[in-house]
C-alpha positions in Angstrom: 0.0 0.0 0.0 1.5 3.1 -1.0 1.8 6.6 1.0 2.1 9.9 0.2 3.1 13.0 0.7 0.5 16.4 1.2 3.1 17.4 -2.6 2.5 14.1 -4.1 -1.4 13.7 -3.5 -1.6 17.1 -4.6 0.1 16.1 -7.8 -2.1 13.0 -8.3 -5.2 14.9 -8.0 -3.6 17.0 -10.7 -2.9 14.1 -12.4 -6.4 12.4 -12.2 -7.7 15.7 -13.3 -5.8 16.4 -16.7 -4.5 13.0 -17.7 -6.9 11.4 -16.7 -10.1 13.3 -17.6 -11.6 12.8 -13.8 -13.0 16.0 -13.1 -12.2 18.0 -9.9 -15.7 18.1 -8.8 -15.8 14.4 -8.9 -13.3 14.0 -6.8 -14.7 16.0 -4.3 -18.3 15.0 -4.7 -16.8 11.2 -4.1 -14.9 12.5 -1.0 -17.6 14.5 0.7 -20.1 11.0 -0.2 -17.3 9.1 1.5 -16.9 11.2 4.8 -20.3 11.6 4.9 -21.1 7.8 5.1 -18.3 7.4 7.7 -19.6 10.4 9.7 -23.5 8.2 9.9 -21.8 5.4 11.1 -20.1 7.7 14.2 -23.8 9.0 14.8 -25.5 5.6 14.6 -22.9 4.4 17.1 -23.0 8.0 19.2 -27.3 7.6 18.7 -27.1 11.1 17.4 -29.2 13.0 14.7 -27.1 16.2 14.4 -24.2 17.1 13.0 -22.1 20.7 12.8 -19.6 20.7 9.7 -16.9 23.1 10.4 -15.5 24.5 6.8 -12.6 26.7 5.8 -12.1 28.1 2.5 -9.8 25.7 0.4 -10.7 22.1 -0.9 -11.2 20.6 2.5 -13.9 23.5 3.5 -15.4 22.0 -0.1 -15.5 18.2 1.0 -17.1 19.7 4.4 -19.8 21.1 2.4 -20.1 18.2 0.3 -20.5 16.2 3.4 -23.0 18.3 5.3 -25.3 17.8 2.0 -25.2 14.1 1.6 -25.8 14.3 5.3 -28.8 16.2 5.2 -30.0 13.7 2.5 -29.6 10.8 5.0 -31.9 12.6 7.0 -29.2 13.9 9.8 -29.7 18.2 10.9 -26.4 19.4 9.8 -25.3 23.0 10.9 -22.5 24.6 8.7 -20.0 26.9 10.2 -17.4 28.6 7.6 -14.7 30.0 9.6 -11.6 32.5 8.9 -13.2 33.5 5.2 -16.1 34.4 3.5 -18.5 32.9 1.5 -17.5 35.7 -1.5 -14.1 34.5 -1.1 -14.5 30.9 -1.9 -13.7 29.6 -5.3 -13.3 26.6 -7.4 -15.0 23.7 -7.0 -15.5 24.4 -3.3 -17.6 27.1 -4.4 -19.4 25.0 -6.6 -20.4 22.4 -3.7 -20.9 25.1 -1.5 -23.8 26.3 -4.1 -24.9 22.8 -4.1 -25.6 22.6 -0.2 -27.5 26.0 -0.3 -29.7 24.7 -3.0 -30.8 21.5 -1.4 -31.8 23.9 1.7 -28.8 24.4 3.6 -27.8 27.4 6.0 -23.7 28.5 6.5 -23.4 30.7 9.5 -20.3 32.6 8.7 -18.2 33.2 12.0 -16.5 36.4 12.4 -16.9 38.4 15.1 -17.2 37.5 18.7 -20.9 36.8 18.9 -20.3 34.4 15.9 -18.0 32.8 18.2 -20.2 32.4 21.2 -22.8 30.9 18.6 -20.2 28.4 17.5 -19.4 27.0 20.7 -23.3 27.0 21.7 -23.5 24.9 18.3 -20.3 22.4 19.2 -21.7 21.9 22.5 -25.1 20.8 21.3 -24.5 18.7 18.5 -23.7 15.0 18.5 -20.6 15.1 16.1 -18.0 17.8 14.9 -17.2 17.5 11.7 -13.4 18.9 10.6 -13.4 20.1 7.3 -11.6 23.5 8.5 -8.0 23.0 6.9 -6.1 20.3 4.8 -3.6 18.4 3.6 -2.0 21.7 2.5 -1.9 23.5 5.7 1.7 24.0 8.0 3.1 26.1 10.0 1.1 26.7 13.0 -2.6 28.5 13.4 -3.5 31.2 13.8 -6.5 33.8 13.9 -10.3 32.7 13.4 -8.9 28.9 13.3 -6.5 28.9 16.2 -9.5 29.8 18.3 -12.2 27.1 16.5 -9.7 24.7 16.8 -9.5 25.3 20.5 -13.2 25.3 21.0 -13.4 21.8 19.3 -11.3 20.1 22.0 -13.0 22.2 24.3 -16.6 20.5 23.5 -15.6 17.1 24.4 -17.5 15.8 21.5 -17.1 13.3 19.5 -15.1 14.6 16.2 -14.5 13.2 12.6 -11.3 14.8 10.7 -11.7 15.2 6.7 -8.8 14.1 5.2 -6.9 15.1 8.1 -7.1 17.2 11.1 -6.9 20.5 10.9 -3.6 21.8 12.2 -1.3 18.4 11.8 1.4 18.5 8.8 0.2 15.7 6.4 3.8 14.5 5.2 6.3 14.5 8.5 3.3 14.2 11.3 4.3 17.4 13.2 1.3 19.0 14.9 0.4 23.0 15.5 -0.4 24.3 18.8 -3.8 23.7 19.3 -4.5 21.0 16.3 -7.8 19.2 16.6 -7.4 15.4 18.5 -9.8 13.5 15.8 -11.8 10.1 17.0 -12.3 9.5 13.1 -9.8 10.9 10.1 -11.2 9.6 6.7 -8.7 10.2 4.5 -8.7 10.3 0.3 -7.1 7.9 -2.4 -4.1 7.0 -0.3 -2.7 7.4 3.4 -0.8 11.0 3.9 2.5 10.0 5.3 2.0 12.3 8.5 -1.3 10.2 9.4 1.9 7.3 10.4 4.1 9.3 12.3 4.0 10.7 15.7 3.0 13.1 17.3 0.0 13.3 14.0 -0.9 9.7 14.9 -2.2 10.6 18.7 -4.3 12.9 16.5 -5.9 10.7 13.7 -7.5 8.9 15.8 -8.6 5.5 13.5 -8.2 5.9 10.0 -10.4 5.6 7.6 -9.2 5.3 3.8 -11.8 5.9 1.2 -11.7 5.4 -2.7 -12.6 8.1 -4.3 -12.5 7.0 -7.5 -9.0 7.2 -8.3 -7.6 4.3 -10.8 -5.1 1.3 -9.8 -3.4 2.3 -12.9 -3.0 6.4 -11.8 -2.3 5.1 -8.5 0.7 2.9 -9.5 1.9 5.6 -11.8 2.0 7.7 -8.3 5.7 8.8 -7.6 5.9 7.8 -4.7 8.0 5.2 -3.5 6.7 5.1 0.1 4.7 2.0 1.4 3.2 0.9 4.3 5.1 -2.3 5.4 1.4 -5.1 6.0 1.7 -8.3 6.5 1.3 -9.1 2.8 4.5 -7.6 1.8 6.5 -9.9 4.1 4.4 -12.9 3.6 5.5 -13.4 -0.1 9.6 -12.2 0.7 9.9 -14.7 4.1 12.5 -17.9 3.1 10.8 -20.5 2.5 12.2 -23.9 4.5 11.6 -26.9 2.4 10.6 -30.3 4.3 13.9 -31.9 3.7 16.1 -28.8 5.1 19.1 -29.7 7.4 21.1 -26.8 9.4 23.6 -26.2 6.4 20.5 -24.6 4.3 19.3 -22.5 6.9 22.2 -20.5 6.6 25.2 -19.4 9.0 25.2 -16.5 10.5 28.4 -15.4 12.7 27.8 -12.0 15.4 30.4 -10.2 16.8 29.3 -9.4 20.1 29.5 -8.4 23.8 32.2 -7.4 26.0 32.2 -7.1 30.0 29.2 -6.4 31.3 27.0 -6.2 28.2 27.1 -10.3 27.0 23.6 -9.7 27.5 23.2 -7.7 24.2 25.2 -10.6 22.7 23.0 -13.1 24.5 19.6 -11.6 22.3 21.1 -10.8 19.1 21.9 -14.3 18.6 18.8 -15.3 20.7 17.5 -13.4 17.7 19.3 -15.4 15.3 18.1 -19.0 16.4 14.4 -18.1 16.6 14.4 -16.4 13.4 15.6 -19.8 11.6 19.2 -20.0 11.1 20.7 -23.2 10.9 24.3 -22.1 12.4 25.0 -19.4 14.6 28.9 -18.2 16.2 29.4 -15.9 18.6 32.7 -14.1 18.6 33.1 -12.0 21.7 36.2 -11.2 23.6 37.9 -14.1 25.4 37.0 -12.8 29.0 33.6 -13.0 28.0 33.6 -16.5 26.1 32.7 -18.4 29.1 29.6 -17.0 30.5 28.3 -16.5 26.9 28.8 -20.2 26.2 26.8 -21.0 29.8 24.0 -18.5 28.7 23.5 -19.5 24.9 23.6 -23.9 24.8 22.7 -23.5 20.8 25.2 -20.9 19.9 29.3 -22.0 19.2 30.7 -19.1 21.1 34.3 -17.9 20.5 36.6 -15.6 22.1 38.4 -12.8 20.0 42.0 -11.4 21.3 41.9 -8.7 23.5 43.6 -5.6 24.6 42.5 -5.8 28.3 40.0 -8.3 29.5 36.7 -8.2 28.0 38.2 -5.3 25.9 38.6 -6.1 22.0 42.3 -5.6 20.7 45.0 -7.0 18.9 44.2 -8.7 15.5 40.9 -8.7 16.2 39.8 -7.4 13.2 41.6 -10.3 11.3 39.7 -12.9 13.4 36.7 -11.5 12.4 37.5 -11.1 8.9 38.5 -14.9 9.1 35.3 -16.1 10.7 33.2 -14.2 8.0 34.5 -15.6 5.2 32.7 -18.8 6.7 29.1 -16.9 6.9 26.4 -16.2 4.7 25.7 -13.0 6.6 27.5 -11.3 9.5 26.2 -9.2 12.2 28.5 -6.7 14.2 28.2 -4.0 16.8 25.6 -5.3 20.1 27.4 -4.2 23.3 30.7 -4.9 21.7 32.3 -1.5 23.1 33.3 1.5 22.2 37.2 1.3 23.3 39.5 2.7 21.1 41.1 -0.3 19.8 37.5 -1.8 19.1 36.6 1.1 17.3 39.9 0.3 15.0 38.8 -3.1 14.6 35.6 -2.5 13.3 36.5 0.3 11.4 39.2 -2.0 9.8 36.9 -5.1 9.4 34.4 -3.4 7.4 36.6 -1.8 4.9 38.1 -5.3 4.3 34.9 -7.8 4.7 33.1 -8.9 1.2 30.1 -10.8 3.9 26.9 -8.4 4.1 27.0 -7.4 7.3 23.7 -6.0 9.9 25.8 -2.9 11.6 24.2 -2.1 15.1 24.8 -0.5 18.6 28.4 -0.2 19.0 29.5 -0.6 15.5 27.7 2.2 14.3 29.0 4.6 17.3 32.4 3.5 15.6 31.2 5.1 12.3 30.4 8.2 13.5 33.4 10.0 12.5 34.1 7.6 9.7 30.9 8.0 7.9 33.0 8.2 4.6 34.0 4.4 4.8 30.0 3.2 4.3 29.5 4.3 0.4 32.9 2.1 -0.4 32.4 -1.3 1.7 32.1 -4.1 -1.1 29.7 -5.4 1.3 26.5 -5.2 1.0 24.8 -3.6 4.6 22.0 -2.9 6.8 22.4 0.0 9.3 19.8 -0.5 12.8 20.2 3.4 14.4 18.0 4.4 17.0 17.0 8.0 16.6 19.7 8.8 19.3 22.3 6.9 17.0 21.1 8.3 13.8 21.7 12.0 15.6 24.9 10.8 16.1 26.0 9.9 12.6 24.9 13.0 11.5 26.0 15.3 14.3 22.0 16.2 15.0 19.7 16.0 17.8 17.2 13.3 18.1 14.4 15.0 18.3 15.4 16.3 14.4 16.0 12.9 13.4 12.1 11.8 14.5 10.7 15.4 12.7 11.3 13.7 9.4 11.8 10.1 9.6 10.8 9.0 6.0 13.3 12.0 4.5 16.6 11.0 6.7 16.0 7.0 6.6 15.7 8.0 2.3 18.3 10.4 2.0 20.8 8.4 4.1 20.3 4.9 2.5 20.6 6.6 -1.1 24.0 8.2 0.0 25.9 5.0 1.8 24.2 3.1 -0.3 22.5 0.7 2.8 19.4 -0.4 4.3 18.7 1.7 6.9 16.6 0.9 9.7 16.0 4.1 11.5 14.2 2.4 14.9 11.5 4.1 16.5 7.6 4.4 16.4 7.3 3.7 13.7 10.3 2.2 12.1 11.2 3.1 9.1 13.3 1.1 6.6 14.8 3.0 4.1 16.4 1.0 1.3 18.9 1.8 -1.9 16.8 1.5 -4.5 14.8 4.6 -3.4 12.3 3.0 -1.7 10.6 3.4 1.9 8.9 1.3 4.2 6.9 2.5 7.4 6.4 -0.4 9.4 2.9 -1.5 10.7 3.9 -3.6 14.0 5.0 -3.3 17.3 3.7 -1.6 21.0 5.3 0.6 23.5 5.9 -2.3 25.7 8.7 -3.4 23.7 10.8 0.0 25.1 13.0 -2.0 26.8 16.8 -2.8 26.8 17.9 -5.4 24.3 14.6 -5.2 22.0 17.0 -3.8 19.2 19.4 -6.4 19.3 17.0 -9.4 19.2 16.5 -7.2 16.3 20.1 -7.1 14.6 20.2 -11.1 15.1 17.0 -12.0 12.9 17.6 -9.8 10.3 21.1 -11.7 10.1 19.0 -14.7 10.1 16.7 -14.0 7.2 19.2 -13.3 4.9 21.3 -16.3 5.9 18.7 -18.2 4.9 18.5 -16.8 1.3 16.8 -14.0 0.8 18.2 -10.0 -0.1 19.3 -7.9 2.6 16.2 -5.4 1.8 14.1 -8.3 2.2 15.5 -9.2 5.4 14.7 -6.2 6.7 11.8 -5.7 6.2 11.0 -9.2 7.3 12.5 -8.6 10.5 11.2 -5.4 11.1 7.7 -6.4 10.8 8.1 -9.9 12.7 9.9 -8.3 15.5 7.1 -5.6 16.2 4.4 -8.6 15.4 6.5 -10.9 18.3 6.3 -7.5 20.8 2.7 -7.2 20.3 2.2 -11.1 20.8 4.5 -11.6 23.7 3.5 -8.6 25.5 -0.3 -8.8 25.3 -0.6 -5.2 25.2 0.9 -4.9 28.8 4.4 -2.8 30.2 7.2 -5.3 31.7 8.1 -7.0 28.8 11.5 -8.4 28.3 13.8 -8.4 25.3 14.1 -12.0 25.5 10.1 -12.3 25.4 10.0 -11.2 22.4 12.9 -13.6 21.0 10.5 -16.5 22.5 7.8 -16.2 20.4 9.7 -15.3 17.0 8.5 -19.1 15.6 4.7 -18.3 17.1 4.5 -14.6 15.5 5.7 -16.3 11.9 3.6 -19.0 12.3 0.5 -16.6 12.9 2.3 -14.2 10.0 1.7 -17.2 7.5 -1.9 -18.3 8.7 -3.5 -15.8 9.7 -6.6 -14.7 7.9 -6.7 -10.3 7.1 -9.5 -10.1 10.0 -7.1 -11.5 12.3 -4.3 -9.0 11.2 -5.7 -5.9 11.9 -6.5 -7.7 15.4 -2.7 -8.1 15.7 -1.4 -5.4 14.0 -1.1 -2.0 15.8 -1.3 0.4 12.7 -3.6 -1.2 11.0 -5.7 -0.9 13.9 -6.6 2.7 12.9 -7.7 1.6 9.7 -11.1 0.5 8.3 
C-alpha cells in the first residue's frame, strides 16, 4: 500500500484531473459522499441526529460542504460553520459544492466576530458530532486567527469529532502538529494514506483511520511517484524464506555476530537469541575471550568464541583479522551489540568493514564507531543494513534526536541513497529506508517493547533472514515487521516485557504471519488498527 506525501497527493489529483479526464468536482463530490457515510456510522454508534460541519475556504472547506449535504440527504440536521473567510471569497470547486448545499436547503453561519463565536461554541456543545473540514492536507506552519480559536473550541466541547482528510492543524507529510490542532476520534482520508497520518506526534491525533476510494484508478495510483509504502503483512508474507521439508542446518544458513564485552554479554546473548528463533541453521558468537565463558553458559545453541583482547573483555590486537576470518565462513554477518566503544575496538571495526566482502547488519556499538568515519559506508564491497536508534542516527549526523524523529521517512531516504545501505531508522514507527529509493513504514509493534535489548533481538534476525537466502532489503523488512508482530504477541498489550520475550515467540508470531486470515491482522497489527 503506497503513502504519500501532502506534494504528491496534490500532484495526483492533478494528475487524475488532466491526464486522466476525472473531473475536480468528482473528486470531491466522491470525498464528501465518503466522509459523509463514515460520519453516519459515528452518529449511529453515538445515537445522534445532528451534525455541525466546520469548513474553511480551500478544498477541505469544499468536502465539508459536500458532506454536510449528503448528510442532510440521509436525514441527519447538519449545521455549517465557515470559519476564517467568507462565503464571497470561496472559489473553485468548493464554491461549486458550496452552491450545491444552499440549494438542497442548507444554512452556512459565517463566524467572524465574537458573537459568531459564542454561537459556535453553543452549536459544538449541542451537536452530536463535529465535523473537521476547517483546513487540509496543504496547511503547516502553525494556526492562527479565526482557526487557532475554533480549533481550541473543538477540544474544548468534548464531543465526539470526525477529521476530513486530516485534522486541521497536523502536517500531512512529517506528522508534526500546530499548537492547538484538533485530537480527531475518526480521520477519513482520500485515495491513499498521507504520510503524516503514520508518524508521531500526528498519529495521537488521527485517531482510526479511515481510507476511502474516491475513484481514483489502480493504474493512476501505480503511476503515483511515490516510493513510500506501508510495510502489511502481505508484503512480508511473499519475501519470508521458505524452508523446504527436507532442510538440514547447512541450508538454513550461517550466521556469525560479533558481540559483547564485559558487562554487556547480554546484548550478545539476544542478538543471537535473535538469530536462532528467526531460523538460522548455524550461529557463532565471537566475543572477547573474557567474556567466552559466560556467553557459552548462557547460549547452549550458539558455538561461542573468544576474539583477542587488549585488556579483559576489551577487544584488541588482530581482532579485526579474526573476524574477517570467521566471515569468510558466513552467509551473513552481524557486528556491533554491546561490543564496546574502546578505542582499539573502534579500530577493529572500522578495519573489518573496509576489508569484509560478507553483508553485514551494523548495530549498537558498530555504528558509534562510524560516526566520525561515515565516509567508509559508500565504499564497503559489502552489502549492509544499518539499525540506528534515533539517538544513534543524531549521532552519525551530528543532530539531535528530536530532528531525526521530525522527518523520519526523509533521513531514513536520504541516508540509504547516499551510503548506499538499508537503513533501519528504529523508533515508532520504524522506518526502513532501502537503496533502491524506496521506503517502508512499518505497521507492527507496542510501547511495551521499550525496553533494553529489544534492538538487538533485532540485529540477530535480520542476520538470520538473509542467511537463509533471501536480499538484505528483504531481510529487513522481514525482520522489522516480525519483530514488532512478536512484541505485540509476547507482551499482550501490557508494560514489563523483556527483550528475550520477544525472541521466544519469534516461531509463534511467523507461524500466525503465515496463517492468519486479514481479519485476524488488523487484530494483531497495531497500525492497522486505525484503519477500516
Amino acid at each position: 500500500m503506497k503513502i504519500v506525501t501532502a506534494q504528491e497527493m496534490k500532484i495526483l489529483d492533478k494528475t487524475a484531473m488532466e491526464q486522466y479526464a476525472i473531473p475536480g468536482l468528482l473528486l470531491m463530490e466522491n470525498a464528501a459522499k465518503a466522509a459523509a457515510d463514515v460520519a453516519l456510522d459515528m452518529l449511529e454508534e453515538l445515537s445522534g441526529i445532528k451534525a455541525v460541519v466546520l469548513c474553511g475556504k480551500g478544498n477541505n472547506g469544499g468536502d465539508g460542504f459536500g458532506t454536510a449535504r449528503w448528510l442532510m440527504n440521509y436525514g441527519i440536521r447538519v449545521e455549517v460553520l465557515l470559519v476564517g473567510t467568507s462565503p464571497e471569497e470561496i472559489g473553485g470547486d468548493a464554491a461549486k459544492e458550496m452552491a450545491m448545499f444552499r440549494k438542497a436547503g442548507g444554512e452556512i453561519h459565517h463566524i467572524k466576530s465574537d458573537a459568531d463565536f459564542d454561537y459556535a461554541e453553543a452549536s459544538c456543545l449541542g451537536t452530536d458530532l463535529i465535523i473537521d473540514a476547517l483546513l487540509g492536507t496543504g496547511f503547516h506552519g502553525e494556526l492562527q486567527g479565526a482557526e487557532l480559536k475554533i480549533c481550541g473550541m473543538l477540544q474544548k466541547s468534548c464531543k465526539a469529532i470526525l477529521s476530513v482528510d486530516i485534522p486541521s492543524g497536523v502536517n500531512a507529510t512529517n506528522g508534526m502538529v500546530a499548537e492547538g490542532a484538533v485530537k480527531a476520534d475518526v480521520t477519513v482520508t482520500f485515495g491513499l494514506i498521507k504520510s503524516g497520518l503514520l508518524l508521531y506526534p500526528a498519529r495521537d491525533y488521527a485517531g482510526r483511520i479511515v481510507l476511502a476510494d474516491i475513484g481514483m484508478s489502480e493504474k493512476l495510483i501505480s503511476e503515483c511517484g511515490s516510493r513510500k509504502y506501508l510495510l502489511t503483512a502481505d508484503i512480508v508474507r511473499d519475501l519470508l524464506p521458505v524452508r523446504f521439508d527436507n532442510a538440514h542446518k547447512g541450508d538454513a544458513g550461517r550466521v556469525v555476530i560479533a558481540a559483547g564485552s564485559t558487562g554487556f554479554t547480554g546484548a550478545a546473548a539476544l542478538c543471537a537469541a535473535g538469530a536462532i528463533k528467526s531460523g538460522a541453521g548455524l550461529v557463532s558468537l565471537l566475543t572477547p575471550a573474557a567474556c567466552r565463558e559466560v556467553l557459552s553458559i548462557k547460549l547452549t545453541e550458539v558455538m561461542v568464541h573468544g576474539l583477542p583482547e587488549l585488556m579483559p573483555g576489551v577487544v584488541g590486537g588482530n581482532a579485526s583479522e579474526e573476524m574477517l576470518r570467521w566471515s569468510e565462513k558466513a552467509d551473513v554477518m552481524a557486528i556491533g551489540p554491546g561490543l564496546g566503544i574502546s578505542e582499539t575496538t573502534t579500530d577493529a571495526v572500522l578495519d573489518f568493514l573496509q576489508k569484509t566482502e560478507t553483508p553485514v547488519v551494523i548495530d549498537a556499538d558498530a555504528l558509534t564507531a562510524l560516526k566520525d568515519n561515515l565516509g567508509i559506508l559508500p565504499k564497503m564491497s559489502a552489502y549492509k543494513v544499518l539499525t540506528p536508534h534515533p539517538g544513534e542516527m543524531a549521532r552519525l549526523l551530528k543532530k539531535t534526536a528530536e530532528e531525526i524523529d521530525r522527518d523520519r521517512l526523509t533521513v531514513a531516504a536520504e541516508y540509504a541513497a547516499k551510503w548506499q545501505a538499508v537503513v533501519v531508522l528504529k523508533g515508532v514507527p520504524t522506518v526502513i529506508g532501502c537503496p533502491d529509493g524506496s521506503v517502508y513504514v512499518n505497521t507492527t509493534g507496542c510501547s511495551a517493547m521499550a525496553t533494553g535489548g529489544s534492538g538487538d533481538v533485532l540485529t540477530g534476525m535480520i542476520a538470520a533472514f538473509a542467511a537463509q537466502g533471501i536480499s538484505l532489503q528483504e531481510a529487513a523488512l522481514c525482520g522489522v515487521y516480525l519483530h514488532g508482530l512478536a512484541g505485540e504477541i509476547a507482551a499482550y498489550g501490557t508494560v514489563g516485557l523483556a527483550a528475550g520475550e520477544i525472541a521466544a515467540v519469534l516461531p509463534a508470531a511467523r507461524k500466525a504471519l503465515e496463517s492468519a486470515t486479514p481479519e485476524e491482522e488488523l487484530i494483531c497489527n497495531s497500525a492497522l488498527k486505525m484503519l477500516k
